[in-house]
Structure formats: C-alpha cells, structure tokens
C-alpha positions as CSV (number, residue, x, y, z in Angstrom):
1,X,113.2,75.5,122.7
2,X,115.7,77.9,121.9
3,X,114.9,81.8,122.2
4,X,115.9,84.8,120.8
5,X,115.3,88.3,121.8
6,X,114.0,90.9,119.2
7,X,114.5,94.2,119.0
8,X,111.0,96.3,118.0
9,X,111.2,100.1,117.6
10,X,107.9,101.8,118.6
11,X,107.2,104.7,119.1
12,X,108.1,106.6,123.0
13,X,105.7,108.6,125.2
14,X,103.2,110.2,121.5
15,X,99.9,108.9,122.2
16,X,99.3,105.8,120.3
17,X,96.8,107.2,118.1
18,X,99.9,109.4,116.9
19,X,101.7,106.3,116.1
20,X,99.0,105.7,113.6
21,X,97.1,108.8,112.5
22,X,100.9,110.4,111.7
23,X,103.0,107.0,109.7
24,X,105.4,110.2,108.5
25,X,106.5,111.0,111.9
26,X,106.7,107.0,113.4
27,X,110.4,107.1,113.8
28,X,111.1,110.6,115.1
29,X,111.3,110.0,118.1
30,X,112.0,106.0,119.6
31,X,112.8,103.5,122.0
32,X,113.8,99.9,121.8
33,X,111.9,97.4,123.5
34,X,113.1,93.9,123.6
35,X,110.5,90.8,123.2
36,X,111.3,87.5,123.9
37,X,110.0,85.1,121.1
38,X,110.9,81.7,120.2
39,X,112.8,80.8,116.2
40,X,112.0,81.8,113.4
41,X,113.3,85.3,113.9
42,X,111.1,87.9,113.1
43,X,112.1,91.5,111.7
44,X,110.7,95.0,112.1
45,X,107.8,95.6,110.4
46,X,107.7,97.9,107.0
47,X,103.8,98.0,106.9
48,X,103.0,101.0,105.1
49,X,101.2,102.5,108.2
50,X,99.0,104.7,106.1
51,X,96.7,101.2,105.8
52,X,96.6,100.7,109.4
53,X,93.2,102.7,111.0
54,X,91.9,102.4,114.4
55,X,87.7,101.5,113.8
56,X,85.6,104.9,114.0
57,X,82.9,102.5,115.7
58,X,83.0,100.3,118.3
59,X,83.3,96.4,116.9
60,X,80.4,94.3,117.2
61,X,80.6,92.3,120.1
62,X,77.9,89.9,121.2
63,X,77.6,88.7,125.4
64,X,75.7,85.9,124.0
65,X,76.4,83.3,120.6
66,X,75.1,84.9,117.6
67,X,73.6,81.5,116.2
68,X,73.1,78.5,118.7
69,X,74.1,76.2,115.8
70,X,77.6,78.2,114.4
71,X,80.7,76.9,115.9
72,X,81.2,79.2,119.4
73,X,84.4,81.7,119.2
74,X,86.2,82.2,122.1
75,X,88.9,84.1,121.2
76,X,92.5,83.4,121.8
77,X,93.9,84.3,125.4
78,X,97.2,86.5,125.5
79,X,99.8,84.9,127.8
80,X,100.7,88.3,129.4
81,X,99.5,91.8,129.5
82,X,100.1,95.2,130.7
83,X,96.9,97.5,130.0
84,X,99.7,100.8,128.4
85,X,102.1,98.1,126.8
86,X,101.8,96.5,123.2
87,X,101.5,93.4,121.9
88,X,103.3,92.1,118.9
89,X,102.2,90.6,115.7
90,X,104.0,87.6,114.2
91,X,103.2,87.5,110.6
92,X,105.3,85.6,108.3
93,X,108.6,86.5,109.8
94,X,107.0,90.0,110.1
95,X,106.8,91.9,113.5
96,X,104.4,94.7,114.3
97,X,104.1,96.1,117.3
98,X,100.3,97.4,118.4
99,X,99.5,99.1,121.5
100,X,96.9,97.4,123.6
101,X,95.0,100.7,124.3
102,X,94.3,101.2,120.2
103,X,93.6,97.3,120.3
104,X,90.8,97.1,122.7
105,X,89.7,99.8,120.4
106,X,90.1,97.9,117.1
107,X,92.4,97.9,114.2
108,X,92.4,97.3,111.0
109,X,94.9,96.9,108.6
110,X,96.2,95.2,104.8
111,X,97.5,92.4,105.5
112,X,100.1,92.0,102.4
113,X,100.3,95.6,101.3
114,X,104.0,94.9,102.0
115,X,104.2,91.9,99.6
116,X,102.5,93.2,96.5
117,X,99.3,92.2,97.4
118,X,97.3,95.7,98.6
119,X,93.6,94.6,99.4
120,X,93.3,92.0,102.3
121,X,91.6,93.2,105.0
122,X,91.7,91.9,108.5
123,X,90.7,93.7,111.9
124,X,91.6,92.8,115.3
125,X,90.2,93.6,118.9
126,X,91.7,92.9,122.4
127,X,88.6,92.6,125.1
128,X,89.1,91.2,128.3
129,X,92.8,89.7,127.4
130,X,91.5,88.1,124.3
131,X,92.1,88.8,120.7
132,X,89.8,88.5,118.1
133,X,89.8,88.9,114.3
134,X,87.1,90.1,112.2
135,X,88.2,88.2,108.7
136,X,86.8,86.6,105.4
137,X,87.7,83.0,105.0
138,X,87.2,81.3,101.3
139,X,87.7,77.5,100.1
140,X,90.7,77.7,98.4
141,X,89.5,74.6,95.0
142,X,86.1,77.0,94.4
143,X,87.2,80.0,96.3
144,X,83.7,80.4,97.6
145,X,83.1,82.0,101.1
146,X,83.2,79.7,104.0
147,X,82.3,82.4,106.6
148,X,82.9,86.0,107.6
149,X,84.1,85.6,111.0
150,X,83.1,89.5,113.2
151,X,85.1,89.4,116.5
152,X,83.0,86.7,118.6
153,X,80.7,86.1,116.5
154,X,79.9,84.5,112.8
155,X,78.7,87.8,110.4
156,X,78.2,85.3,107.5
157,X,78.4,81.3,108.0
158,X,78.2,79.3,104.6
159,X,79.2,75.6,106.9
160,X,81.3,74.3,104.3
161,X,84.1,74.9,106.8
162,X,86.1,72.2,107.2
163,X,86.8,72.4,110.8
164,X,87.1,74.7,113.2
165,X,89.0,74.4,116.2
166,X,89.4,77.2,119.1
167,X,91.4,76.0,122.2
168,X,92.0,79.1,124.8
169,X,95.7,79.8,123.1
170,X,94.6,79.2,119.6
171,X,91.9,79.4,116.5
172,X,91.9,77.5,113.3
173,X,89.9,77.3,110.4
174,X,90.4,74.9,107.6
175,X,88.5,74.2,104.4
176,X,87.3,71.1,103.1
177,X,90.5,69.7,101.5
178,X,92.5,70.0,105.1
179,X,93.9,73.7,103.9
180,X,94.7,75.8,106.7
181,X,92.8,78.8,105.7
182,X,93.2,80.8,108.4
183,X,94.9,80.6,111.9
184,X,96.1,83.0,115.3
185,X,97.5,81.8,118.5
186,X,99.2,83.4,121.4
187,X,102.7,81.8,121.2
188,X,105.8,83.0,123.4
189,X,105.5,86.7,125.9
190,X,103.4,89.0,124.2
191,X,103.8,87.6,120.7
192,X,100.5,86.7,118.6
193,X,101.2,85.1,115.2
194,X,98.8,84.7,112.3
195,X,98.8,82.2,109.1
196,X,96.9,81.8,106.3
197,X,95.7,82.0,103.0
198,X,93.6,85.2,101.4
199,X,92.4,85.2,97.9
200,X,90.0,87.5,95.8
201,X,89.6,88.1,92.4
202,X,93.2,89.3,91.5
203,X,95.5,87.2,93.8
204,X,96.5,85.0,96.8
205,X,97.6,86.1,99.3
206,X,99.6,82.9,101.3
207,X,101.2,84.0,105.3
208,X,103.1,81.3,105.7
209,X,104.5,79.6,108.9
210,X,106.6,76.6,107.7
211,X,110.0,77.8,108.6
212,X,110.9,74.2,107.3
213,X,110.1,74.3,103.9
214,X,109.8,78.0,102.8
215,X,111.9,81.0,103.1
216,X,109.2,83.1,101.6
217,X,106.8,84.2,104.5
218,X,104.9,86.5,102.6
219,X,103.8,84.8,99.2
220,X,102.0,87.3,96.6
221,X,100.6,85.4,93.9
222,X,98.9,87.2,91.2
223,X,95.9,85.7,88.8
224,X,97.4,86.9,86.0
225,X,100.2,84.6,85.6
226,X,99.7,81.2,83.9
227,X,100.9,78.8,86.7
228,X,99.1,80.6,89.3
229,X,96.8,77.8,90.8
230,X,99.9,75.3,91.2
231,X,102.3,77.8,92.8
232,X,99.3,78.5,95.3
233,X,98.4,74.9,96.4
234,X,102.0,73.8,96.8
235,X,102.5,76.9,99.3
236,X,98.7,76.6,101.1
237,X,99.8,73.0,101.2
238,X,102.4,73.2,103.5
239,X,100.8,75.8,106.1
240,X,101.0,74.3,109.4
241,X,98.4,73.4,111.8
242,X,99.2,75.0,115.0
243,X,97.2,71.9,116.4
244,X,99.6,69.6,115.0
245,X,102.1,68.0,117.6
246,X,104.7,69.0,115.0
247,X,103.2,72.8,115.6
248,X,104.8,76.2,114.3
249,X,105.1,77.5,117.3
C-alpha cells in the first residue's frame, strides 16, 4: 500500500495543557512534524479547540471486568509510542494531533462541532499503550441505547449489541441490522482512526471511512429535514468494517 506523508502543525516546547487550555494562542508559535499514514489523505484539523478539555478526574479504570457476563474491552494497542510525543487522530479525513502526556490523562472532545453537528461527546485515554474511548452507542432503526462504553469497562450495557469485536489493533461495535455503529483501530505509525455513527434527538452525526463511495467524511444530518432517515441509512450503510478483508485501513 501506497503512503503519504502528512504534514501536522502542533504546537513547539508550550506545555501541552497550553495547547488546550489557550485554543487562541495554538498557532503562535509551531513546528511541523511529519506522520507517515497510509491513503486517504488526511488534513489539519480545524476542531474548535475551545470543545477539547483534558478530564478534571481521573477516568474510571477497572483492574478487573466490570460484569463477568459484558463483552471484555481490551482496548486497542498503539503500534508505536514515545511517552512526550503525540499521537494522531484519523477522523473522517480529519487529523488531530494529541499529546500522549494529556492522553494518559484523558480527553474529551465534540466530535462534529466542525461539521454542524455541536453535541457528540466522546473521551479518550492512553494507559499502558492502549487507547480507550468512553462513548454512547445507539441502534440506529429505534435509536435506543445499546451501551455506554467507560474506558475498559461497560457503564451501561442494554445487550441488544449486535456484535462486538476487539482484536489487539482494533474495536467494533455493530447494531443489530450489521450497522457499524462505532469503531477505532491503530492503523499505520502513530495514527488512530475512528468511524461511526452518533445520533440524539436533533441529528446524526455519520464519520465516515468509505473513501470508495463518499467524499463527505463528516456527514451532519439534521432531524429537521424531511428525507432525513434515508440520507442517514444510505451513509451508515456503507461504513466499513475494519474487520472486513476489504478493510479501510
């Protein structure tokens, strides 16, 4: 497979909590650090940094499964690491740049507040060299909660999942119709991408990862308009599984 080098700007010698607490002051001073990733070519990330926090608390993290019966998270496993470098964030054709020291503290962040859609949470947190998320996941036909996944361990577990796979480079949820609700996986150097759908009450939110089929990475689709429903299956439709052998990655 072909790759590409991308150039991220981050931010040179601050203090990472700088990079966050202070969004008006992120590009005063900079360095470019290249990333070797595999196609689609990402780009720079315009997240409005004023959603992105690092957690006032430590996250929740269990030694032991939380319930015996809930499928076991094991996180997925970076493929390289350097304990004052960063790790970057594939979403959509979207590249943000974290520092590990903030992530083994835990971030959180909108996940479309670049793409019209303001109010999707999702946190993340870097322990031992793995990454977890701490996410909602919803059936996308009733839009019910499937589970609340917390880091390592299930906060809310509904088992109407559809399945759940977790390999030590990837995790996957889908809902009962074969949807890919949710994924991340450790793909290429220090790049971790993320897929999925989010919805709530106003809108869907789709990160897509069919480079194939779709130009549109990030897919904002409001309640409010009439079509709606079929704009949002045909684009949840054709999220890839990244344990297909025909995988996004």
């Amino acid at each position: 497979m072909a790759v590409i080098s991308l150039l991220v700007v981050v931010k040179y010698r601050d203090p990472i909590r700088n990079f966050f607490q202070r969004p008006k002051d992120k590009f005063v001073t900079q360095k470019p650090v290249i990333a070797d990733i595999p196609p689609p070519k990402l780009q720079p990330g315009k997240l409005d940094m004023s959603s992105i926090k690092i957690l006032e608390q430590p996250p929740v993290f269990y030694t032991e499964p939380f319930k015996s019966n809930y499928p076991t998270i094991n996180g997925v496993r970076l493929r390289t690491y350097d304990s004052s470098g960063f790790t970057v964030f594939g979403i959509g054709n979207t590249a943000l740049p974290f520092y590990n020291p903030d992530l083994e503290r835990g971030i959180e962040f909108l996940i479309g507040n670049q793409s019209g859609c303001p109010d999707h949470k999702i946190s993340l947190f870097l322990k031992n060299m793995k990454m977890y998320v701490a996410v909602e996941f919803r059936d996308f036909e009733k839009e019910e909660v499937m589970g609340v996944m917390e880091y390592n361990h299930w906060k809310e577990y509904k088992g109407n999942i559809g399945d759940f796979k977790n390999d030590e480079f990837g995790l996957e949820v889908k809902d009962k119709q074969g949807k890919v609700a949710f994924s991340i996986c450790c793909g290429y150097g220090n790049v971790v991408y993320i897929a999925g759908y989010f919805i709530n009450h106003r809108s869907v939110m789709v990160v897509q990862n069919n480079y194939q089929k779709t130009r549109e990475q990030f897919r904002c689709i409001q309640k409010k308009d009439s079509d709606w429903r079929k704009r949002a299956e045909y684009e949840v439709g054709i999220i890839k599984s990244i344990f297909d052998p025909d995988k996004p990655y």
